[in-house]
NUZAMAR-973490 format. One line per 2 residues: number of its first residue (from 1); their letters; for each residue z, y, x of C-alpha. Coordinates in pm, whole numbers, always signed. Last residue first. Example, Ala and Ser with C-alpha at 12.3 -4.5 7.8 and 13.67 -1.06 7.14 Angstrom:
2
2	SA	+714/-106/+1367 ~ +780/-450/+1230
REM end
This chain:
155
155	XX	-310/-272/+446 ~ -528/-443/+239
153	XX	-734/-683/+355 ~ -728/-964/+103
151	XX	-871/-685/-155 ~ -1165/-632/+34
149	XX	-1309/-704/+398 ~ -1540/-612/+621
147	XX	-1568/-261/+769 ~ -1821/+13/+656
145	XX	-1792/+335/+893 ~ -1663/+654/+747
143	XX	-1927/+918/+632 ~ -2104/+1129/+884
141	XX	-1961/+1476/+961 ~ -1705/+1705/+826
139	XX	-1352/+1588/+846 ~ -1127/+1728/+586
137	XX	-1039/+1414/+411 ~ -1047/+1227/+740
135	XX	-730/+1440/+855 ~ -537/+1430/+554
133	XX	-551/+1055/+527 ~ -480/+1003/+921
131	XX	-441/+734/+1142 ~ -823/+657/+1211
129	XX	-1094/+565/+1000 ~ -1091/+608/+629
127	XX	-1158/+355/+336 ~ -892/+421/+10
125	XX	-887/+231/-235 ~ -713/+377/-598
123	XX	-566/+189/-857 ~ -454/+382/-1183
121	XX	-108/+330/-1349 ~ -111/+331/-1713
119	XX	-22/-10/-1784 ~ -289/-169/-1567
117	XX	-645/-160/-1742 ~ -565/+112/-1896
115	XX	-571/+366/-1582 ~ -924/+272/-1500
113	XX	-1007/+218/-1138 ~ -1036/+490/-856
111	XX	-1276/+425/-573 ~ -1252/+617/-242
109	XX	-1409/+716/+70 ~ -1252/+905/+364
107	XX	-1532/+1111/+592 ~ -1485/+1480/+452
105	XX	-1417/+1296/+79 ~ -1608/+1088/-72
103	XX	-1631/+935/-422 ~ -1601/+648/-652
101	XX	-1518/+657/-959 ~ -1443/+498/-1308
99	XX	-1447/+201/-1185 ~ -1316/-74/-1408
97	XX	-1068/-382/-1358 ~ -1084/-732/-1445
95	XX	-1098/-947/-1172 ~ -1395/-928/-1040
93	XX	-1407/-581/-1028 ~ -1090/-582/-826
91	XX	-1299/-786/-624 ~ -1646/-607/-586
89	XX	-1488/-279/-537 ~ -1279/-404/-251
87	XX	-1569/-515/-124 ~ -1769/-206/-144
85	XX	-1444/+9/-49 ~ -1445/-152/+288
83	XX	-1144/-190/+545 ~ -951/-114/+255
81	XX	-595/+127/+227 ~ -422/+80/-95
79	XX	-354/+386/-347 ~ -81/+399/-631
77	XX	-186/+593/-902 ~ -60/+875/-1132
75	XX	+293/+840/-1149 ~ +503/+1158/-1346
73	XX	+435/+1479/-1430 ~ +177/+1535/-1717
71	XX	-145/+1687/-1621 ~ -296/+2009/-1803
69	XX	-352/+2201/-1471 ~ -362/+1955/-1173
67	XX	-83/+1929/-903 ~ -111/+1612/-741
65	XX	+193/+1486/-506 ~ +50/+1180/-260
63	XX	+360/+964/-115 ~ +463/+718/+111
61	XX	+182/+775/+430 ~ +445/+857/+636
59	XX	+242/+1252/+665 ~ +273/+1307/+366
57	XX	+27/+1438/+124 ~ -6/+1671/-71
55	XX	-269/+1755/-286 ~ -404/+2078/-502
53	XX	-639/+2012/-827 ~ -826/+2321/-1006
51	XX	-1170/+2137/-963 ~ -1363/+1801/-1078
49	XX	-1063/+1688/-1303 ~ -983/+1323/-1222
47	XX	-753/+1248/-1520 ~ -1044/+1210/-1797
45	XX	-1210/+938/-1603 ~ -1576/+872/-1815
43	XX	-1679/+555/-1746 ~ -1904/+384/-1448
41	XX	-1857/+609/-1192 ~ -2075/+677/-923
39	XX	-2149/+854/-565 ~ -1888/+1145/-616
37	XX	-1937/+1356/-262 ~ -1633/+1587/-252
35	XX	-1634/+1849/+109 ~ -1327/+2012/+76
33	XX	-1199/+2395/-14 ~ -1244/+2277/-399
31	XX	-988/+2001/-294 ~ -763/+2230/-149
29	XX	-470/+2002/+79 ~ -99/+2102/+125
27	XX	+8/+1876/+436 ~ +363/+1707/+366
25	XX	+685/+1661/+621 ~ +910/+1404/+476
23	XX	+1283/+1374/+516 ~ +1319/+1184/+191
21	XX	+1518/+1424/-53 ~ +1465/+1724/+112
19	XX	+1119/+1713/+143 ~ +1054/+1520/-206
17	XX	+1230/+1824/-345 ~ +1057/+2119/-114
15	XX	+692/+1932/-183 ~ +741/+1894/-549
13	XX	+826/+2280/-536 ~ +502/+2375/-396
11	XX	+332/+2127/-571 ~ +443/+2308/-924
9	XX	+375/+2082/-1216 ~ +394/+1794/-1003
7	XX	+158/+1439/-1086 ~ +287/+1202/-883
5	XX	+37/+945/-655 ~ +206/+660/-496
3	XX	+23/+614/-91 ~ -94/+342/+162
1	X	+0/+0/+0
REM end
């Protein structure tokens, strides 16, 4: 498991609280100031708004706070690193769940499945080289490489 997603009202003050609380540095992150690629979808995703979201993340790796106009607080997704999306994609599809997107970001790719088809909670794979979320997000460049290896690799 790489990172929980909360929804925040204010991600300013989710970062203070889960700051103090944890001992948890956090890197405030602009998607409109990022470079989003969405490559497909198969069904509409009414929580991924295309603009007017803010993210933190830490830098542990535990925890990604959202701050999206409209959103309710509360979990949002829990994310799992893949050595390749595709495959990942290709199992979880296999086994039930939908896409409802899948996207790039700087050079860290990632497919989000349909929150109802576990309780609410959307899963999210992440593909990214190197130690750092925050970093490939804003990386310009060529996209990540393509491992091998799906669901059974996840770190």
């Amino acid at each position: 498991m790489e990172y929980l997603g909360i929804v925040v009202d204010d991600l300013e003050a989710g970062v203070q609280r889960f700051s103090d609380l944890f001992d948890l540095e956090f890197e405030i992150l602009n998607i409109d100031d990022l470079e989003v690629r969405t490559t497909d979808g198969a069904i509409p995703d009414a929580q991924a708004p295309q603009s007017r979201m803010r993210v933190a993340v830490d830098s542990s790796g535990f925890f990604e706070l959202v701050e999206v106009a409209g959103a309710d607080e509360g979990f949002r997704n829990i994310h799992f690193r893949v050595d390749s999306v595709e495959d990942a994609i290709a199992e979880l599809s296999g086994r039930g769940l939908h896409l409802v997107r899948h996207f790039v970001v700087g050079q860290m790719r990632e497919a989000i499945f349909a929150s109802d088809d576990l309780f609410g909670l959307r899963v999210c794979l992440l593909e990214y080289a190197g130690p750092s979320l925050s970093a490939a997000m804003r990386a310009k460049g060529p996209e990540v490489a393509k491992g091998g290896g799906g669901v059974d690799a996840i770190r």
